[in-house]
C-alpha positions as CSV (number, residue, x, y, z in Angstrom):
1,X,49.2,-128.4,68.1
2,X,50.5,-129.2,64.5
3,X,54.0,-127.8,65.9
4,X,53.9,-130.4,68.6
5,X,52.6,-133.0,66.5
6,X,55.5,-132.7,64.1
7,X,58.3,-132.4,67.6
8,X,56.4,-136.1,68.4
9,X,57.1,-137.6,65.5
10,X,60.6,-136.1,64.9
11,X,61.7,-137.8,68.3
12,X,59.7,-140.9,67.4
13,X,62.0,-141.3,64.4
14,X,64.8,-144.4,64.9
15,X,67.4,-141.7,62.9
16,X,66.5,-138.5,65.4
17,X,69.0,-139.3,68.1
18,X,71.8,-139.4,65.3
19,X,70.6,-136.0,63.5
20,X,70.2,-134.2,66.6
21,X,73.7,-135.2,67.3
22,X,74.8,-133.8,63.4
23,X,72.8,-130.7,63.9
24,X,74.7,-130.2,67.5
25,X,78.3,-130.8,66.0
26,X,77.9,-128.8,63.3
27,X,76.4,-125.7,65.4
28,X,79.5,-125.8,67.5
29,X,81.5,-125.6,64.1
30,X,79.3,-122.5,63.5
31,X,79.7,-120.6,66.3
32,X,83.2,-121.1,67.3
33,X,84.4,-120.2,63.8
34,X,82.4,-117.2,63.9
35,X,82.5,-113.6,66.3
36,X,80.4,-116.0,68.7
37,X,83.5,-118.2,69.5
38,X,84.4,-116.6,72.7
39,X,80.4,-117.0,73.7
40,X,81.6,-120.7,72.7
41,X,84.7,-120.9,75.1
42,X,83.2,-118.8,77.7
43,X,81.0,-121.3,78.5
44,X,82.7,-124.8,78.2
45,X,85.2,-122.6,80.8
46,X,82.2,-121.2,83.6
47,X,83.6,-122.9,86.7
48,X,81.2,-125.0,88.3
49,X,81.9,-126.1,92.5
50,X,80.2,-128.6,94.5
51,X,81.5,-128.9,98.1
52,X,80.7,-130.5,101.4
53,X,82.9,-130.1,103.7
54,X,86.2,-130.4,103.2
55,X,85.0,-132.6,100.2
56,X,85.4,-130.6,96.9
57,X,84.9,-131.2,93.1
58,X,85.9,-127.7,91.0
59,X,85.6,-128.2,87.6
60,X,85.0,-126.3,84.4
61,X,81.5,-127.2,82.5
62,X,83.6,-128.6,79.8
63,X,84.6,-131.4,82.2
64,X,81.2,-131.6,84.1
65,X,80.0,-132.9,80.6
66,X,82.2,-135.0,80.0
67,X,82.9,-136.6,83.7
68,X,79.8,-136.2,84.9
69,X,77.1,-136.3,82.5
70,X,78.9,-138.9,80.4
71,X,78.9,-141.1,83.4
72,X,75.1,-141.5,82.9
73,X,75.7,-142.7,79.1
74,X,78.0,-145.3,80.1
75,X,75.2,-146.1,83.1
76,X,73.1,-146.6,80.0
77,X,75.4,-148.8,77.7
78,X,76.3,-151.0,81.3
79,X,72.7,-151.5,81.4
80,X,72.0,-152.3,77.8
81,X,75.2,-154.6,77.3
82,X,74.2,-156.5,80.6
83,X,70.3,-157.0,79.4
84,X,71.8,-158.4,76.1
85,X,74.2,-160.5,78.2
86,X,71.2,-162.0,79.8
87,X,68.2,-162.1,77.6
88,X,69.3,-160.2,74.5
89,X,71.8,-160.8,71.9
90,X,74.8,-161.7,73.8
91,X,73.1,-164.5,75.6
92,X,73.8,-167.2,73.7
93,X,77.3,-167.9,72.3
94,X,76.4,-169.0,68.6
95,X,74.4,-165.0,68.4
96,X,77.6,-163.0,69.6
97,X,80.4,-165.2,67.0
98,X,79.7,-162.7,64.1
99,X,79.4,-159.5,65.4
100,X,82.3,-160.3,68.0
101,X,84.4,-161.3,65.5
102,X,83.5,-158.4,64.0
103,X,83.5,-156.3,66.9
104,X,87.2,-157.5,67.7
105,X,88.5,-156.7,63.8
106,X,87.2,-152.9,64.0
107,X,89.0,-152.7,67.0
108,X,92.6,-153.7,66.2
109,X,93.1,-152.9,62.6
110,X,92.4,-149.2,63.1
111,X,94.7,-148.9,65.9
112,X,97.0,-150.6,63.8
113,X,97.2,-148.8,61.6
114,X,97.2,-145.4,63.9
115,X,100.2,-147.0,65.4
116,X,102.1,-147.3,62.1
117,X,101.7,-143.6,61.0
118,X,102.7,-142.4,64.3
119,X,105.3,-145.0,65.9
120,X,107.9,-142.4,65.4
121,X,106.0,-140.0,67.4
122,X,105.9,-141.0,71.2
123,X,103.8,-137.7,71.8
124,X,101.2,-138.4,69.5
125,X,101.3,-142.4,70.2
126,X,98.6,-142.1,73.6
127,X,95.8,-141.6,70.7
128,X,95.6,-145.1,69.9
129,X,92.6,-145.7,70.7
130,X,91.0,-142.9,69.3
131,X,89.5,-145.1,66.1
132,X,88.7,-147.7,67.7
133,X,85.2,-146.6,68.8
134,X,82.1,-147.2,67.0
135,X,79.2,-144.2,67.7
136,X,76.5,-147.0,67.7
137,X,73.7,-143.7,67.9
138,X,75.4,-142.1,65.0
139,X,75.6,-145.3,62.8
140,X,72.2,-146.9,63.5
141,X,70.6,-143.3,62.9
142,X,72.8,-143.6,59.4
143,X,71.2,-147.1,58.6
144,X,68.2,-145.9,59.9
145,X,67.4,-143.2,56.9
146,X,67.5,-146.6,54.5
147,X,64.3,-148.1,56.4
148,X,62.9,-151.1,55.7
149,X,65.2,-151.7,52.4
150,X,67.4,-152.4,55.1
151,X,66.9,-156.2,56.7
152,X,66.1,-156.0,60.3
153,X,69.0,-158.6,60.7
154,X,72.0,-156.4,59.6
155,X,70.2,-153.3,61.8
156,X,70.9,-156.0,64.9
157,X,74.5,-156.8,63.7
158,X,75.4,-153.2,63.6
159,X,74.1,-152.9,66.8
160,X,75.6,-155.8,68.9
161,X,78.7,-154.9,66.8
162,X,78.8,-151.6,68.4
163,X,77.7,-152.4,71.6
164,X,80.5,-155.4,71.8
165,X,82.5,-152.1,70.7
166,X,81.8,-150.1,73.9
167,X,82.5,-152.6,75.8
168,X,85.9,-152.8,74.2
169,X,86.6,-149.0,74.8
170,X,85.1,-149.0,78.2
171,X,88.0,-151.8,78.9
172,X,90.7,-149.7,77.2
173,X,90.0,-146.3,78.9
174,X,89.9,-148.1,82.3
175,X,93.2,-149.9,81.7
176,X,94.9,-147.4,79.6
177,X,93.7,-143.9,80.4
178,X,93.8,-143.9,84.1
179,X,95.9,-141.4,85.7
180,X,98.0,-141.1,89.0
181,X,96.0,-143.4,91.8
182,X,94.4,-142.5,95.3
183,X,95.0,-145.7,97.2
184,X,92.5,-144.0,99.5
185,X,89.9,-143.3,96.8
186,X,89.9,-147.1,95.5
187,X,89.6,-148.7,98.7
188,X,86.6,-146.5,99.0
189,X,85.4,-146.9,95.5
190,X,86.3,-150.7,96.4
191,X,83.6,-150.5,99.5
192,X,80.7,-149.1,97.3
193,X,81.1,-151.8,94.9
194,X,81.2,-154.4,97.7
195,X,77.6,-152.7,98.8
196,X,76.2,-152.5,95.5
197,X,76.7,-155.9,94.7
198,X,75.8,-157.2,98.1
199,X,72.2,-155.3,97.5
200,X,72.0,-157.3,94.2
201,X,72.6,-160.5,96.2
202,X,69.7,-159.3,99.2
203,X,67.5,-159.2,96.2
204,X,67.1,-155.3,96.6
205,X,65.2,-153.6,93.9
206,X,64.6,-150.3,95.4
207,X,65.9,-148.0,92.9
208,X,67.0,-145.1,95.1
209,X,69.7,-146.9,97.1
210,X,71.3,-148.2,94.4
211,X,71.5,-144.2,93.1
212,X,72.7,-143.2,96.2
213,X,75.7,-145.3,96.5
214,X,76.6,-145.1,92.4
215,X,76.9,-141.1,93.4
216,X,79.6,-141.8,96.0
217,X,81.0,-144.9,94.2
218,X,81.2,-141.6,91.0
219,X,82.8,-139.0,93.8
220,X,85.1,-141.8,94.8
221,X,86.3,-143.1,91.3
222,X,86.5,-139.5,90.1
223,X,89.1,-138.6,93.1
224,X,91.3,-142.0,92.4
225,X,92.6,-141.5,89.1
226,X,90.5,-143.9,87.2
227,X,88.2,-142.1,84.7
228,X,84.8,-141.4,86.5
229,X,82.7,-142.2,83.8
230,X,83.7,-145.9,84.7
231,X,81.6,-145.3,87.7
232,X,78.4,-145.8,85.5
233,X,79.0,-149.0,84.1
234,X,80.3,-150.6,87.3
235,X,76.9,-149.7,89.0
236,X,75.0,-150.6,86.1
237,X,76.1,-154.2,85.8
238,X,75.3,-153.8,89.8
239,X,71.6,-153.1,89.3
240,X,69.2,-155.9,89.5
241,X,67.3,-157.2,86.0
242,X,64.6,-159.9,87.3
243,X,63.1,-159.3,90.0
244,X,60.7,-162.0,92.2
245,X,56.8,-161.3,93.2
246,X,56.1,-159.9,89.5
247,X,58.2,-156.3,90.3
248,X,59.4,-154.5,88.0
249,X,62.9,-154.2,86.5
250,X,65.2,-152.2,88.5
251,X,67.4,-152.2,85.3
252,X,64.6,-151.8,82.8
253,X,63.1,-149.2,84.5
254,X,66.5,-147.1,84.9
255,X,67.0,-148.2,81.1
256,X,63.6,-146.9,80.0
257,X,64.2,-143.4,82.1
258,X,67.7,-142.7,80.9
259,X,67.2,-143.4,77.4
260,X,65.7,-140.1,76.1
261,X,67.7,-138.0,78.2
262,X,71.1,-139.5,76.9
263,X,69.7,-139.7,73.1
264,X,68.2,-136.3,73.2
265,X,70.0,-134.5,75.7
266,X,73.5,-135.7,77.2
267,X,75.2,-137.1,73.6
268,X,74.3,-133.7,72.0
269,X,75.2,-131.7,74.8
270,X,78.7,-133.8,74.9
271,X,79.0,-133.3,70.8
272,X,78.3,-129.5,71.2
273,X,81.0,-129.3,74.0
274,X,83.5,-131.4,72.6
275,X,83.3,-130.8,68.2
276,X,83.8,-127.4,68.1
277,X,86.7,-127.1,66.5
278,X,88.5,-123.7,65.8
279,X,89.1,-123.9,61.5
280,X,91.7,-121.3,61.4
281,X,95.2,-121.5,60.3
282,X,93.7,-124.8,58.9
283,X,95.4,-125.9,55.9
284,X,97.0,-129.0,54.1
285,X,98.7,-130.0,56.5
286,X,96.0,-130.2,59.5
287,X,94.7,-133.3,57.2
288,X,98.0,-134.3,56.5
289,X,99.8,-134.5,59.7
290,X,100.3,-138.2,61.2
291,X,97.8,-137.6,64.8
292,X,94.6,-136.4,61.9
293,X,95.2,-138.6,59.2
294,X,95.7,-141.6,61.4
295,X,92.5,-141.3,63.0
296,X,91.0,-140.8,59.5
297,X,92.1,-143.2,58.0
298,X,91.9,-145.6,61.1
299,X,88.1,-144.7,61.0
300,X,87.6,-145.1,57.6
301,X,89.8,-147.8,56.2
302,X,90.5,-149.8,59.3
303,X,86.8,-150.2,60.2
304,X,86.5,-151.3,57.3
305,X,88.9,-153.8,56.9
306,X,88.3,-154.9,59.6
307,X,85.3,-155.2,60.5
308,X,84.1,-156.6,56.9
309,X,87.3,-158.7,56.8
310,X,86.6,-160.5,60.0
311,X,82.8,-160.5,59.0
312,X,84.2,-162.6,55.8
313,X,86.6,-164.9,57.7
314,X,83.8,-166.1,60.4
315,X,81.5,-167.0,57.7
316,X,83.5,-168.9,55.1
317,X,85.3,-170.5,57.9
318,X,81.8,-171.4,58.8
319,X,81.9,-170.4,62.5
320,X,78.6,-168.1,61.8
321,X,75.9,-167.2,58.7
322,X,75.3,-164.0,57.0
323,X,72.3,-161.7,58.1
324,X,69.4,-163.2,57.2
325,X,68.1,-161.0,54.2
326,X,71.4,-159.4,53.7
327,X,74.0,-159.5,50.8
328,X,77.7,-159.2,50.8
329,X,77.6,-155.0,50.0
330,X,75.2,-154.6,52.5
331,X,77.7,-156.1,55.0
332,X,80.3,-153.9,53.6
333,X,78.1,-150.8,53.4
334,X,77.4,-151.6,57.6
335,X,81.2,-152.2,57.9
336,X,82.1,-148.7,56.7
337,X,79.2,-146.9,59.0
338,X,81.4,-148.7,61.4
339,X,83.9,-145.6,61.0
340,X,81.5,-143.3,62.5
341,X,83.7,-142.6,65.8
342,X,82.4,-139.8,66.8
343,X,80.9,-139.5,70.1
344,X,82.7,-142.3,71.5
345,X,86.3,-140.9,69.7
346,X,85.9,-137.6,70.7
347,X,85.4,-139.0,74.4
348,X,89.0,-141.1,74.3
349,X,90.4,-138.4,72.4
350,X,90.1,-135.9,75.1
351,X,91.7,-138.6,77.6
352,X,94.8,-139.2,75.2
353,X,94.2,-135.7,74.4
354,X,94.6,-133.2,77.5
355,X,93.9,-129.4,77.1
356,X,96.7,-127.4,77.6
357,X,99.3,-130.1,77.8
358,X,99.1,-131.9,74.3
359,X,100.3,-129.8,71.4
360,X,97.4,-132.3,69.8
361,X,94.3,-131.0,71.0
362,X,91.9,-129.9,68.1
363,X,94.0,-132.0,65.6
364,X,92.5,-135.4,66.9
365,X,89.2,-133.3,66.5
366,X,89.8,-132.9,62.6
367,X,90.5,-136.6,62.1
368,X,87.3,-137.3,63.9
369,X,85.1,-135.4,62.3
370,X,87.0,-136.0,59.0
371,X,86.8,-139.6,58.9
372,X,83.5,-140.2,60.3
373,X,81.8,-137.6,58.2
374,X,83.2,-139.9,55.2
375,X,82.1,-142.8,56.7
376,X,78.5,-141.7,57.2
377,X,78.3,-140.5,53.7
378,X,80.2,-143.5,51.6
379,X,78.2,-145.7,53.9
380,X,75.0,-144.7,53.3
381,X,76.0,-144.2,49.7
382,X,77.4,-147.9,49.7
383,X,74.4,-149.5,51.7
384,X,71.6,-148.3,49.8
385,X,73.0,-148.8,46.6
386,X,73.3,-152.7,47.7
387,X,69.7,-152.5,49.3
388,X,68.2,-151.1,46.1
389,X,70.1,-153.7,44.0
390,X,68.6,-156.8,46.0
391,X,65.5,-155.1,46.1
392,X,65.4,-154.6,41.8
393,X,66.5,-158.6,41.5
């Protein structure tokens, strides 16, 4: 009982999706610089098939975690950025100005600057994006550990900041990481959108159909060249929120559902798959080399700038107010927990990224982990020092 007791209020705590995730990512370190490693690659390689009929999908587990099981964490931000587009945070133009602004700055500076280290390289170039992403579990679990010294306004910042973030990503990796197309395939994926939003229209809120059809709008995404993980956020924007005759939430009810088993389960099962990186040979260089440092330093520096130098701009410019409660280093302290990439920058670095036909693999790895373990640290470092100061005045 006392051993279950203390599992309940481990998983009760706001910071336990974002240490489970730490404790997974460093495990995979663990064993796959250890004589477990090829325990490690023998199972991101076990060959998994589905097939009916002539209809096949043969993949290793590697990619049934991050095609497949991703696709239901992206189901879950689509349904948490369209609830804050209609009653939450987003809802109201003067509540997304700052974190947008915000949002948009932590976006291009770090790719910017990603660019500029590697715009001799058109190899390495494809990893753009890579430091763009925000891991909004990672960084609220971060801010998390600082409790209530923390105002309960900057904790909402961060997180409208990072979900205005995955939106941003979700748009680049359908636009930009897309591969050869299936005419076929889209016309297909096309018709399962055309149903799904057609059932939203009819008023449906039968959760099941809406299930059904996202599986084959997945299949059909997955076999057209557009990342299938894009799947889940087209059907959750499909998936009803209010309902008539006092029902419940279609959307709210999937929401509910999905949210433990992506916090506690899917993320760090993905961070697991995708962080164990091999350390030998590493050296100087492997921090040194354009593809690592500029996703470091993208992470670090241009989240940073960024996002505290937009922050700045909207508020002396007088387009939006500081947090209510919070002080200038606070703001910066939240902007550097900005640079926690990780789940999300792992995810676009295995798209820019392929296995076994980018000399890069594993070195965008060691930029990720790299800059967002400094981020966490200086950021937590930064933030409560500012917390305890406003506190001691």
């Amino acid at each position: 009982m006392p051993l279950r007791s203390t599992f309940t209020r481990f998983f009760q705590l706001e910071a336990a999706s974002g240490l489970l995730l730490i404790a997974a990512a460093a495990l995979a370190l663990i064993i796959n610089n250890s004589p477990l490693s090829h325990y490690y690659a023998a199972f991101l390689d076990v060959p998994v098939a589905v097939q009916v009929g002539a209809l096949q999908i043969a993949k290793p587990s590697l990619l049934w975690i991050n095609d497949g099981l991703m696709a239901l964490f992206f189901l879950l931000i689509g349904l948490e950025v369209k609830r804050e587009l209609l009653d939450g945070h987003l809802s109201k133009p003067s509540q997304v100005i700052l974190p947008g602004a915000a949002a948009i700055g932590g976006m291009v500076v770090p790719a910017l600057i990603y660019w500029f280290l590697n715009k001799d390289n058109p190899a390495a170039l494809g990893g753009w994006a890579i430091p763009m992403a925000t891991d909004i579990a990672f960084a609220l679990g971060v801010l998390a550990l600082l409790g209530k010294r923390v105002p309960v306004s900057l904790k909402l910042f961060l997180m409208t900041l990072a979900i205005i973030d995955d939106l941003g990503a979700i748009i680049v990796i359908a636009v930009f990481y897309s591969s050869e197309l299936s005419g076929l395939s889209l016309i297909l994926a096309a018709a399962c959108l055309i149903a799904l939003i057609v059932m939203n229209r009819m008023g449906v809120v039968k959760i099941a159909p809406y299930m059904i059809i996202g599986l084959i709008l997945w299949v059909c995404v997955l076999k057209s060249g557009v990342h299938a993980t894009l799947a889940g956020v087209t059907l959750a924007f499909c998936i009803p929120l209010r309902t008539k005759n006092s029902e419940p939430s279609p959307l709210l009810t999937i929401e509910h559902a999905l949210h433990p088993w992506v916090a506690f389960g899917i993320l760090p099962l993905f961070a697991f798959a995708n962080a164990g990186v091999s350390l030998a040979g590493v050296n100087l260089h492997s921090f040194t080399h354009h593809v690592p440092m500029g996703i470091a330093a993208g992470l670090l520096i241009g989240k940073t700038v960024g996002v505290f130098g937009l922050t700045w701009l909207a508020i002396k410019t007088g387009l939006a107010a500081l947090p209510a409660g919070a002080n200038w280093g606070q703001v910066f302290g939240v902007a550097i927990l900005c640079g926690i990439g990780f789940t999300m920058s792992l995810f676009v670095g295995s798209l820019a990224f392929v296995a076994g036909s980018s000399e890069y693999v594993g070195m965008d790895r060691m930029g990720i982990l790299t800059g967002s373990i400094l981020a966490a640290l200086i950021g937590y470092a930064v933030t409560a020092f500012f917390s305890r100061k406003q506190q001691t005045a």
